[in-house]
C-alpha positions in Angstrom: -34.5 34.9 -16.1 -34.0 35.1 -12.5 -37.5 35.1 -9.9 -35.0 38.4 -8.3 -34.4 40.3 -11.7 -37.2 42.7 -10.3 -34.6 43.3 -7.2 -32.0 44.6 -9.4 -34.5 47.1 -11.3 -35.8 48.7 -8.0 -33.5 51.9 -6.5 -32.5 50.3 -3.8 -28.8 50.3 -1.7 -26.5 47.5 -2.1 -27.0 46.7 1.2 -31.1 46.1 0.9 -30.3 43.4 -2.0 -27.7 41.8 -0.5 -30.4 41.2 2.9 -33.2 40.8 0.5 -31.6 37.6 -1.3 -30.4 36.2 2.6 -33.5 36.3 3.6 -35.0 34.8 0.3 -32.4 31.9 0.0 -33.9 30.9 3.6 -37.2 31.8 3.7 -39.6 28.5 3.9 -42.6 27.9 1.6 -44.6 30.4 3.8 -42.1 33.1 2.6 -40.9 33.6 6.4 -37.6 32.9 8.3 -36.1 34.2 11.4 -32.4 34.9 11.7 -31.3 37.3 14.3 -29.4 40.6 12.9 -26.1 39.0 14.4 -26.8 35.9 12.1 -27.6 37.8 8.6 -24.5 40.5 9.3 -22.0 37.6 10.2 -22.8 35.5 7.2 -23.2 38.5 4.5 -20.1 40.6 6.2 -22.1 43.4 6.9 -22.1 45.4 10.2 -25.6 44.8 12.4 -26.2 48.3 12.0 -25.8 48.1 8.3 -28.3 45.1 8.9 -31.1 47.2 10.4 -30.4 49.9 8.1 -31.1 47.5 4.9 -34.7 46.0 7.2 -35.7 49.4 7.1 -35.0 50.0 3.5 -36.8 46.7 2.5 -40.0 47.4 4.4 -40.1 50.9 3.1 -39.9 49.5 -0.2 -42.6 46.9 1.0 -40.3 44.4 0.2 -40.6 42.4 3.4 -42.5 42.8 7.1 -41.6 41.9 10.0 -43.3 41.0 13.6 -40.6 40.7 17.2 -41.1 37.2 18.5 -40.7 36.3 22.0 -39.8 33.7 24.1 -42.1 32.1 26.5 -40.1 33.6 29.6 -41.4 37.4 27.6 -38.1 38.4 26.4 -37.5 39.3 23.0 -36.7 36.7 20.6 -35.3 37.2 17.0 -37.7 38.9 14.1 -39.7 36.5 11.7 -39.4 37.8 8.2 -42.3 37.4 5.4 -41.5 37.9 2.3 -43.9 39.9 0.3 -45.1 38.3 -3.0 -44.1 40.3 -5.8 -48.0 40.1 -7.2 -49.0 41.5 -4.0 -46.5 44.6 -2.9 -48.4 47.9 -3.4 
């Protein structure tokens, strides 16, 4: 059985799984990764507001969190993404 099969049982929008497994497939051993909206809407075909509309879905489901990174110059950066351990989500 899949490690996502718990994805598929939750109410969720189409769109929230299909950014939930993105993020997954490139998430390092730490559970984080860091593509920019642009980035996860051009490879999934989704619009960027679609995008930020599935991030919100994911953290209300405490699927994921997210912290804004910056650059060193102090303007904004991309978002890191940490996946939340299934064992841990509340």
């Amino acid at each position: 059985m899949s490690r996502l099969t718990f994805l598929y049982q939750m109410d969720l929008p189409h769109r929230a799984v299909a950014v939930y497994t993105y993020l997954h497939d490139r998430a390092n051993k730490n559970g984080e990764c860091w593509p920019s909206v642009n980035k996860i809407a051009g490879d999934i075909k989704l619009s960027p507001a679609t995008v930020r509309r599935a991030i919100k879905d994911l953290k209300n489901a405490k699927l994921i969190t997210t912290k804004q990174r910056y650059r060193s110059n102090g303007e904004k950066s991309s978002l890191l993404f940490k996946i939340i351990p299934v064992n841990l989500r509340l």
